[in-house]
C-alpha atoms as a printed R data frame, in Angstrom:
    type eleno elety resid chain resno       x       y       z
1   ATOM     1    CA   UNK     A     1  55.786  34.087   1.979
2   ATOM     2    CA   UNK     A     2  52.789  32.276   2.882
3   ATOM     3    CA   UNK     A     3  51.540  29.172   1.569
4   ATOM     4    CA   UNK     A     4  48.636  28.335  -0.877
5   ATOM     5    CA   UNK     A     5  46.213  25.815   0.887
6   ATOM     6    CA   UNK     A     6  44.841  23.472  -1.552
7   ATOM     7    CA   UNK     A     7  41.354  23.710  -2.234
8   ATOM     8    CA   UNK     A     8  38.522  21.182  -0.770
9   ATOM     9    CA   UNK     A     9  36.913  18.829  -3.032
10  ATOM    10    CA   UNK     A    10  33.297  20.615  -3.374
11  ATOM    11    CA   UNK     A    11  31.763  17.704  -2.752
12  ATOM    12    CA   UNK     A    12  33.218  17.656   0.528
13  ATOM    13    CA   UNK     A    13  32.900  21.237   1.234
14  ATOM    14    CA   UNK     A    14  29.415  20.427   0.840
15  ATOM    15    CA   UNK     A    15  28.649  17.271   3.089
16  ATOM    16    CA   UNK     A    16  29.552  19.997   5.955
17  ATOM    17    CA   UNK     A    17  26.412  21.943   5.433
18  ATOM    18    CA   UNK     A    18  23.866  18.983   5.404
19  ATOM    19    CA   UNK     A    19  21.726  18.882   8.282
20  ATOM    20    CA   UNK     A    20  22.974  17.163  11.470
21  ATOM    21    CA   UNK     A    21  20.625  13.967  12.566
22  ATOM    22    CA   UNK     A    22  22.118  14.014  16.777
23  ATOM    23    CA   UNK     A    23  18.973  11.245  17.044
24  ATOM    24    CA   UNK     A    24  19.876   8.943  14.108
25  ATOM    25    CA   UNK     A    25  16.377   7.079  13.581
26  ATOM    26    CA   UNK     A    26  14.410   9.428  15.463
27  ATOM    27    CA   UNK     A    27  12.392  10.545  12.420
28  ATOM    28    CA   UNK     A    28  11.742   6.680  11.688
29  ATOM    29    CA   UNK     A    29  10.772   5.998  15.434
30  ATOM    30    CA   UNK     A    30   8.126   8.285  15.323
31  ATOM    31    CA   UNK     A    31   6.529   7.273  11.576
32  ATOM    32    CA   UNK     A    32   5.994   3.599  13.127
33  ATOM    33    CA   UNK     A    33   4.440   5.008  16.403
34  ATOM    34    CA   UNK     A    34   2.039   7.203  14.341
35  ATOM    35    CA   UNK     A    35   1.243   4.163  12.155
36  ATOM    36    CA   UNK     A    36   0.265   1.875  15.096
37  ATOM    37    CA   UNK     A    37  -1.524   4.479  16.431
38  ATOM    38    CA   UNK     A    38  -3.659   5.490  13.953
39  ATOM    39    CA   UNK     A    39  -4.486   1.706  13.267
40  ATOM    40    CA   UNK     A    40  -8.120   0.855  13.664
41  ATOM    41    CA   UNK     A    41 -10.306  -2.045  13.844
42  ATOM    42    CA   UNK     A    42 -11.913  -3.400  10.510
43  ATOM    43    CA   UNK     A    43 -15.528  -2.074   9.549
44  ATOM    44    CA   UNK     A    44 -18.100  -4.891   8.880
45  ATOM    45    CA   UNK     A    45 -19.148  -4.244   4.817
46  ATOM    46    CA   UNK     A    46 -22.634  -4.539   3.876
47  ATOM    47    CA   UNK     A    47 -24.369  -7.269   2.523
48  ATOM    48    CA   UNK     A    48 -24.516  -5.300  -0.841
49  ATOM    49    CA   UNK     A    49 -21.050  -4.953  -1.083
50  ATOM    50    CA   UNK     A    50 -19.828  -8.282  -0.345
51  ATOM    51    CA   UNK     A    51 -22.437  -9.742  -2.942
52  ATOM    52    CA   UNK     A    52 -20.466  -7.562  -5.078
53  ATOM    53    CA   UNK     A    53 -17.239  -8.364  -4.635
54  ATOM    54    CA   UNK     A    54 -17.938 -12.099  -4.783
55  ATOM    55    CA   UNK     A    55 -19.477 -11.866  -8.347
56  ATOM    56    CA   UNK     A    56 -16.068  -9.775  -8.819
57  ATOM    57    CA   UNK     A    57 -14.408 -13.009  -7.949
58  ATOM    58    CA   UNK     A    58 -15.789 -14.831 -10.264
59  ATOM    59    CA   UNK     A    59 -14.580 -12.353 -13.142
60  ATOM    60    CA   UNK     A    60 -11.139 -12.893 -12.326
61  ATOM    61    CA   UNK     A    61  -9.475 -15.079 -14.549
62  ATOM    62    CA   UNK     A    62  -5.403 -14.324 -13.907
63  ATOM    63    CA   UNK     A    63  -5.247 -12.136 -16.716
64  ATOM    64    CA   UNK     A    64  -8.050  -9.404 -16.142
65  ATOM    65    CA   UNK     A    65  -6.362  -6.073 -14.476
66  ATOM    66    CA   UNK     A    66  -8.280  -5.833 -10.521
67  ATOM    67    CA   UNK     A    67  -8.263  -3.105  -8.185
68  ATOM    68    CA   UNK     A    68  -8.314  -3.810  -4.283
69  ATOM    69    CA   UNK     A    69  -9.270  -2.157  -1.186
70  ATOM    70    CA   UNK     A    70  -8.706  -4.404   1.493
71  ATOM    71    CA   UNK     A    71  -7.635  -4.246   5.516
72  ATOM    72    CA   UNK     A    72  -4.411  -4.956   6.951
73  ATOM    73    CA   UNK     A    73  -2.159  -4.396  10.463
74  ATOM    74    CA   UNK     A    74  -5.348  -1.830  10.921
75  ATOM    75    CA   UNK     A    75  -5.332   0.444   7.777
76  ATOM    76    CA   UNK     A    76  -6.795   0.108   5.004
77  ATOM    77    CA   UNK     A    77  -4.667  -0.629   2.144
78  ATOM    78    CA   UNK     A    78  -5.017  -0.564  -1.880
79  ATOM    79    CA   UNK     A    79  -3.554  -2.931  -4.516
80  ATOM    80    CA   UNK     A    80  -4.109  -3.183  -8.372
81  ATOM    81    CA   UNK     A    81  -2.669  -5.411 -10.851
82  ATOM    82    CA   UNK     A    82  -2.972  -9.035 -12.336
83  ATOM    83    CA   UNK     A    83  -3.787 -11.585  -9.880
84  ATOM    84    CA   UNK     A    84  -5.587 -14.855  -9.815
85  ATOM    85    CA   UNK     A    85  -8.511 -16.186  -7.131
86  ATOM    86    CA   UNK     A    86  -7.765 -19.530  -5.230
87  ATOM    87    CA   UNK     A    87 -11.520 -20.546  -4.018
88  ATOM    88    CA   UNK     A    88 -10.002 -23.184  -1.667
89  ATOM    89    CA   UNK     A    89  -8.006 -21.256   0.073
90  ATOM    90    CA   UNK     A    90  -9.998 -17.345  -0.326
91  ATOM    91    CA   UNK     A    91  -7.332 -15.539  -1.304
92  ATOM    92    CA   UNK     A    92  -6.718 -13.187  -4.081
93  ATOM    93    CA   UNK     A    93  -2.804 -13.599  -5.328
94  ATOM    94    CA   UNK     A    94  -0.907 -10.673  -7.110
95  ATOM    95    CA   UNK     A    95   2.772 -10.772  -8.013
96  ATOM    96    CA   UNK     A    96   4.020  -9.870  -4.292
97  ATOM    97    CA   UNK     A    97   1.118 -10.309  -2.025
98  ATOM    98    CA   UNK     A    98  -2.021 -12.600  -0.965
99  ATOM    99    CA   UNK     A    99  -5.012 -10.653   0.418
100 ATOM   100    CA   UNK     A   100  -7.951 -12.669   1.893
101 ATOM   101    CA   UNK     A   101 -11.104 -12.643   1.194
102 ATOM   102    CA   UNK     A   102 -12.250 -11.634   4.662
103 ATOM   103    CA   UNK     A   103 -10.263  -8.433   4.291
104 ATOM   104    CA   UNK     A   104 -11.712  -6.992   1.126
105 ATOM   105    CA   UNK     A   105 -13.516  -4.186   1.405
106 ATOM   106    CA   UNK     A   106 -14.007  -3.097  -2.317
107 ATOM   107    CA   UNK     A   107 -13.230  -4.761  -5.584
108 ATOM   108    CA   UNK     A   108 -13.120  -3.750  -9.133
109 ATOM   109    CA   UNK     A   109 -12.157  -5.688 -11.707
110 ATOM   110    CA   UNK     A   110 -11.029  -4.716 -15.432
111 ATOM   111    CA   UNK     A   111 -13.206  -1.320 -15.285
112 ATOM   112    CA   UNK     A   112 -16.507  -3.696 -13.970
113 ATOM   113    CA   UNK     A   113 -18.013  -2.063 -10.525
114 ATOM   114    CA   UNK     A   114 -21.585  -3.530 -10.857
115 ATOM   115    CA   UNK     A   115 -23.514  -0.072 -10.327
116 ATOM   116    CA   UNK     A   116 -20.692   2.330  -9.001
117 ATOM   117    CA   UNK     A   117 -19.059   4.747 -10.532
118 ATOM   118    CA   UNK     A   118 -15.664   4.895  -9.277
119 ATOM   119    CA   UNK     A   119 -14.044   2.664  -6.686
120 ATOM   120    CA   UNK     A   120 -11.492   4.503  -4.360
121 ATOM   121    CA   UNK     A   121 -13.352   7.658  -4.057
């Protein structure tokens, strides 16, 4: 008489059909190479526009919600949330991050874009 096998666990059955990575961190390997790659040099911003993000600046006041385009590791990069303006030192600070003054490229703060109608178009 032959015996009964016992049955797999299903979720065991099932880790046997998930895909097979033979390159572990391949996939990642190639995100960070097409990041640096595509990483370009910062484009100068008018005189317009920087006249409008410094009377921006002088909205903030560490409790007014602010929107952020600035540049970083060549890409442009967006941040929005609370954040308060240290004149001495020309940065913006939010919970997790400083940005620079230098590397703004648009500003909006609490719904006020001086003349434009919508800021990350």
């Amino acid at each position: 008489m032959a015996e009964t096998r016992n049955k797999m666990d299903l979720n065991l059955r099932a880790k046997q059909f998930l895909p097979f990575d033979a390159m572990k961190g391949l996939k990642e390997a190639i995100k960070a190479k097409e990041y640096e790659v595509e990483a370009t040099s910062k484009n100068i911003i008018s005189q317009d526009e920087a006249e409008r993000i410094a009377k921006n600046l002088l909205l903030i006041d560490g409790k007014t919600n602010v929107k952020a385009k600035y540049f970083s590791d060549g890409h442009e990069q967006e941040i929005s949330g609370i954040c308060t303006v240290n004149f001495v030192d020309s940065y913006l600070r939010f919970k997790y991050l400083d940005v620079q003054f230098d590397d703004l490229i648009k500003l909006e703060v609490d719904g006020h874009l001086d003349g434009e109608d919508e800021l990350f178009d």
